[in-house]
Z-matrix of the N, CA and C atoms (Angstrom, degrees):
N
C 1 1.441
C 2 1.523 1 107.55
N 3 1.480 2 109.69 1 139.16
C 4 1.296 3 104.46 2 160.21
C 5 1.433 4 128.27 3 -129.60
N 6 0.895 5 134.33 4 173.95
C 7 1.909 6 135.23 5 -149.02
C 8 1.520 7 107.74 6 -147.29
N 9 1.367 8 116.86 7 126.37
C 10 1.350 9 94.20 8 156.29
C 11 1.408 10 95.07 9 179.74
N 12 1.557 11 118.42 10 170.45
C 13 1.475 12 126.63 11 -141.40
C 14 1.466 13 98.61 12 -108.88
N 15 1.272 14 116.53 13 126.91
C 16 1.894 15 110.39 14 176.53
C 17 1.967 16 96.82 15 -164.26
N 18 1.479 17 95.98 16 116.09
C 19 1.320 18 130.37 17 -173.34
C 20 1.399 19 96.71 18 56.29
N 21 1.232 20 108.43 19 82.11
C 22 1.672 21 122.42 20 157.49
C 23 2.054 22 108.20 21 57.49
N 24 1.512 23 112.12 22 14.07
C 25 1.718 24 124.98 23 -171.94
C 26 1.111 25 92.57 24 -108.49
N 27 1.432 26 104.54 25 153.23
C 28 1.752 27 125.35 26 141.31
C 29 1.194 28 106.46 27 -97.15
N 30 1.483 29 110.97 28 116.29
C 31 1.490 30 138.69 29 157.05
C 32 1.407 31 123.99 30 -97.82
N 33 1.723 32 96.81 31 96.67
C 34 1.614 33 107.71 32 -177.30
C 35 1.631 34 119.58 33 -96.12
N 36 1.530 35 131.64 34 126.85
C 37 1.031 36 137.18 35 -156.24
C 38 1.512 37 99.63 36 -130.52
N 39 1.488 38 116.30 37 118.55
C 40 1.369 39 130.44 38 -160.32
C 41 1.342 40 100.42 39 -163.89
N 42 1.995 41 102.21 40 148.73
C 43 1.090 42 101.34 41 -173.60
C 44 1.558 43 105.06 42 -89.81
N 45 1.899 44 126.54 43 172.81
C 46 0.957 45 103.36 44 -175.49
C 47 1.790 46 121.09 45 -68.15
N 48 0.954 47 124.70 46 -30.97
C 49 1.563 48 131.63 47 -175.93
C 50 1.775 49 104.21 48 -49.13
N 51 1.470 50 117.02 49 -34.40
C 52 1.543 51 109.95 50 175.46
C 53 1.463 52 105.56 51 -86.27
N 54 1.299 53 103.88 52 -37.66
C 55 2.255 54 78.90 53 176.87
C 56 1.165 55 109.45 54 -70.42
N 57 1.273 56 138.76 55 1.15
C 58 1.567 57 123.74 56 176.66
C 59 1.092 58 97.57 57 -95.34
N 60 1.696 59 127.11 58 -20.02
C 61 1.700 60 112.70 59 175.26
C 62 1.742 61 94.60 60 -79.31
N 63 0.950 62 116.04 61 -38.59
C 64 1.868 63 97.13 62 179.69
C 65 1.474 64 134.49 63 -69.67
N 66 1.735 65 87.53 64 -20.38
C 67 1.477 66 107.60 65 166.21
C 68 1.911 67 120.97 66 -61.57
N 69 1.025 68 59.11 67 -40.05
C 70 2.032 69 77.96 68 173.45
C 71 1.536 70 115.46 69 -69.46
N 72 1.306 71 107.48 70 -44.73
C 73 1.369 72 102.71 71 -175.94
C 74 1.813 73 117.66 72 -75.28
N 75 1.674 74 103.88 73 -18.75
C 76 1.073 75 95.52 74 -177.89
C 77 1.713 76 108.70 75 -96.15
N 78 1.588 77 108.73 76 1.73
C 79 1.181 78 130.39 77 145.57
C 80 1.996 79 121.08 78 -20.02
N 81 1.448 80 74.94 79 -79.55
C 82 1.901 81 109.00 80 -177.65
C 83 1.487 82 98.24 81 -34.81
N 84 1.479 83 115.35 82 -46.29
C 85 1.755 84 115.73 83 -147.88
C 86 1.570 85 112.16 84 -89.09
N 87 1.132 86 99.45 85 -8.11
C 88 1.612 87 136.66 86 -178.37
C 89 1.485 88 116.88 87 -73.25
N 90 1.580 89 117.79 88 -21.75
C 91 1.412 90 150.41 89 149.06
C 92 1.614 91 108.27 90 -30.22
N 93 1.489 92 117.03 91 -62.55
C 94 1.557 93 136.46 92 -161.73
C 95 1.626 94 87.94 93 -56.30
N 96 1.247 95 100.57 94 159.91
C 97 1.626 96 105.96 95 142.37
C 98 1.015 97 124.12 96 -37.41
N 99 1.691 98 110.85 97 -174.16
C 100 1.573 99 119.26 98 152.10
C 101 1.333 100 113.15 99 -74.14
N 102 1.899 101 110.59 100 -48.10
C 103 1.840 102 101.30 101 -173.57
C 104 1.691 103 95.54 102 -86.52
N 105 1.186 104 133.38 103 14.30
C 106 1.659 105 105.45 104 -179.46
C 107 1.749 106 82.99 105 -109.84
N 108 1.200 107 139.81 106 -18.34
C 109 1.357 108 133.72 107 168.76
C 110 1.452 109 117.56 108 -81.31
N 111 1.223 110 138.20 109 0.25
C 112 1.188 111 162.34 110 -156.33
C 113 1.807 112 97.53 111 -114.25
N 114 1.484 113 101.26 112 -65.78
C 115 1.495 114 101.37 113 -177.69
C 116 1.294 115 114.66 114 -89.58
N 117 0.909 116 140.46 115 19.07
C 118 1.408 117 141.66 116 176.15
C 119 1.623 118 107.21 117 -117.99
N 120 1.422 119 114.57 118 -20.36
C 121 1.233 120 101.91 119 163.23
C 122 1.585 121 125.05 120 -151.78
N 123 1.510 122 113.40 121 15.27
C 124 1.360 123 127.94 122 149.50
C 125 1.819 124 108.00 123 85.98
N 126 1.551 125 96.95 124 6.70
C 127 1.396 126 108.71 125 171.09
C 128 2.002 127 126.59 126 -100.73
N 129 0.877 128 136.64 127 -147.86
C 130 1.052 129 147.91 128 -170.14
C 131 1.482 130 121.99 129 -140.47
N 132 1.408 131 103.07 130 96.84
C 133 1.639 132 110.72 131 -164.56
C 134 1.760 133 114.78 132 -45.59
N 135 1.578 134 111.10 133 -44.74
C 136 1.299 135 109.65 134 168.43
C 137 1.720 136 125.51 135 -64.41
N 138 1.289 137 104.93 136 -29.22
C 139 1.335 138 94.30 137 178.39
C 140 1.642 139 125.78 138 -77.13
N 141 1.443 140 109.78 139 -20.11
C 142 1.055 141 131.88 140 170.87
C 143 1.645 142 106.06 141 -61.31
N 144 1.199 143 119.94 142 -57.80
C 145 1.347 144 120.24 143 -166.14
C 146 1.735 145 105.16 144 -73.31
N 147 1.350 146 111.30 145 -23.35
C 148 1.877 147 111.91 146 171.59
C 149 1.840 148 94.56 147 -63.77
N 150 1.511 149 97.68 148 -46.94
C 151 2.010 150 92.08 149 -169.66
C 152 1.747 151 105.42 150 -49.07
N 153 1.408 152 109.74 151 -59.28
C 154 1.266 153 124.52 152 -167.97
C 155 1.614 154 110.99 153 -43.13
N 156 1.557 155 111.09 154 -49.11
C 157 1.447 156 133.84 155 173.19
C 158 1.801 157 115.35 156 -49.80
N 159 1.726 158 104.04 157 -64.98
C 160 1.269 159 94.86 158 164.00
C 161 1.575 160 141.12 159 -69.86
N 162 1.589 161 99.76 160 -17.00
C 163 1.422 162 99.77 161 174.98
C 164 1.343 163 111.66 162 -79.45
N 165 1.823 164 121.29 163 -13.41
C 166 1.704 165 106.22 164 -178.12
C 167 1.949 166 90.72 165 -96.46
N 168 1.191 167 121.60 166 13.44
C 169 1.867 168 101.81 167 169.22
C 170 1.786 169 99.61 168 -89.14
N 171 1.730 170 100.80 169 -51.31
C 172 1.876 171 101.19 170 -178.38
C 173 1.786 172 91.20 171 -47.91
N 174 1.208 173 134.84 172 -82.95
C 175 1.543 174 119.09 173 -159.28
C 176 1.708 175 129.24 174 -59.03
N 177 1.476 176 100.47 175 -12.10
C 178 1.673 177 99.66 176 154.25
C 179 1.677 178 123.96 177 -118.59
N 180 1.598 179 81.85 178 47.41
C 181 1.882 180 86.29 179 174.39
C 182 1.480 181 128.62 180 63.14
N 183 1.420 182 120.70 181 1.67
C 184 1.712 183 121.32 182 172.65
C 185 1.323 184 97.71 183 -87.21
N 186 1.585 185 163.92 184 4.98
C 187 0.795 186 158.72 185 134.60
C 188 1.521 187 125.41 186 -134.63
N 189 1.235 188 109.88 187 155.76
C 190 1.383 189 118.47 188 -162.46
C 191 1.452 190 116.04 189 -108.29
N 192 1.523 191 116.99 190 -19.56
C 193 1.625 192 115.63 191 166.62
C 194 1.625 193 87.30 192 -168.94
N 195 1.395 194 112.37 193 160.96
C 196 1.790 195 135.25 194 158.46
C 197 1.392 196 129.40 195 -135.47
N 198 0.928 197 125.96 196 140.38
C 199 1.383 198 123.45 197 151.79
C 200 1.807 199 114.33 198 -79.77
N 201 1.431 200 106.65 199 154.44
C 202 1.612 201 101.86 200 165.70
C 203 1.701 202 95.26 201 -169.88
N 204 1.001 203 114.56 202 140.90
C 205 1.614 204 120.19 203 167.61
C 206 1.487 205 103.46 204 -104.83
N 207 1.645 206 107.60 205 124.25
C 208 0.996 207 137.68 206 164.79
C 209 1.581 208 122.71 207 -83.59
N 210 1.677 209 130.39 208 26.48
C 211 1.191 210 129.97 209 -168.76
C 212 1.862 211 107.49 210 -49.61
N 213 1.303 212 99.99 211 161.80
C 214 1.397 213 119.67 212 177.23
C 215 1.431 214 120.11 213 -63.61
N 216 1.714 215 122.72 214 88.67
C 217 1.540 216 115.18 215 177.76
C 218 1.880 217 122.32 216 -20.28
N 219 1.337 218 82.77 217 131.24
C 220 1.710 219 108.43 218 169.60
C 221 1.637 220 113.06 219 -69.60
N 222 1.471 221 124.02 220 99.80
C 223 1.584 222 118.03 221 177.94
C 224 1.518 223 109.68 222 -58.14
N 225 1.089 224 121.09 223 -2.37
C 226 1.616 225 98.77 224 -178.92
C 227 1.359 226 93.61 225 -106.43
N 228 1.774 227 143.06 226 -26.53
C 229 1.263 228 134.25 227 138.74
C 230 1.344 229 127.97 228 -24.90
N 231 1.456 230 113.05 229 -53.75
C 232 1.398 231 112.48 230 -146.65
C 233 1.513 232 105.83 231 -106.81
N 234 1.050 233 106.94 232 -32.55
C 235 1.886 234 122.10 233 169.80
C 236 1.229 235 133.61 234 -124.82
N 237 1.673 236 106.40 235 53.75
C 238 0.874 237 150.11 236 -165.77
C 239 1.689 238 121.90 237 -61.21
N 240 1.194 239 100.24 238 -4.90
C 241 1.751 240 121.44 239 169.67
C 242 1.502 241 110.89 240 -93.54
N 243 1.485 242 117.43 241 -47.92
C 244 1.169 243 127.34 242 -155.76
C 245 1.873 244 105.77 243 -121.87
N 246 1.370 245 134.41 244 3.90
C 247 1.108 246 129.45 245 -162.80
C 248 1.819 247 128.80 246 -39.57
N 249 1.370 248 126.85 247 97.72
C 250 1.693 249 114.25 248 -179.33
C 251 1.628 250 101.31 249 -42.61
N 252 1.594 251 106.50 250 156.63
C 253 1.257 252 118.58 251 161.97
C 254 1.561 253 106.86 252 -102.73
């Protein structure tokens, strides 16, 4: 893999066989709930699983690039039993 910074981005360059191993791993975390995946990593269980989705079509050839915003889960969205004020 390679990484590197151009107009304020991370531009990651990988072949497809390693994003499907990272795809996978972020696979694994996908296990939790919504609020125990929510608090353990301050994201948004659904949006995560669209990333996971489009990154395994770019590494088996159904797509060729995406955009997607990954913003920071909403606690009164995401942990929706228990939300802090």
């Amino acid at each position: 893999m390679r990484a590197a910074e151009r107009d304020n981005q991370i531009v990651l360059s990988l072949p497809p066989a390693e994003l499907l191993r990272i795809s996978a791993v972020l696979t694994e975390s996908l296990a939790l709930s919504r609020t125990e995946f929510f608090i353990r990593t301050g994201c948004s269980k659904p949006n995560v699983e669209e990333l996971v989705r489009l990154l395994e079509d770019v590494a088996e050839g159904k797509a060729q690039e995406f955009e997607l915003d990954v913003p920071a889960g909403v606690e009164a969205d995401e942990n929706t039993r228990r939300p802090r004020r």
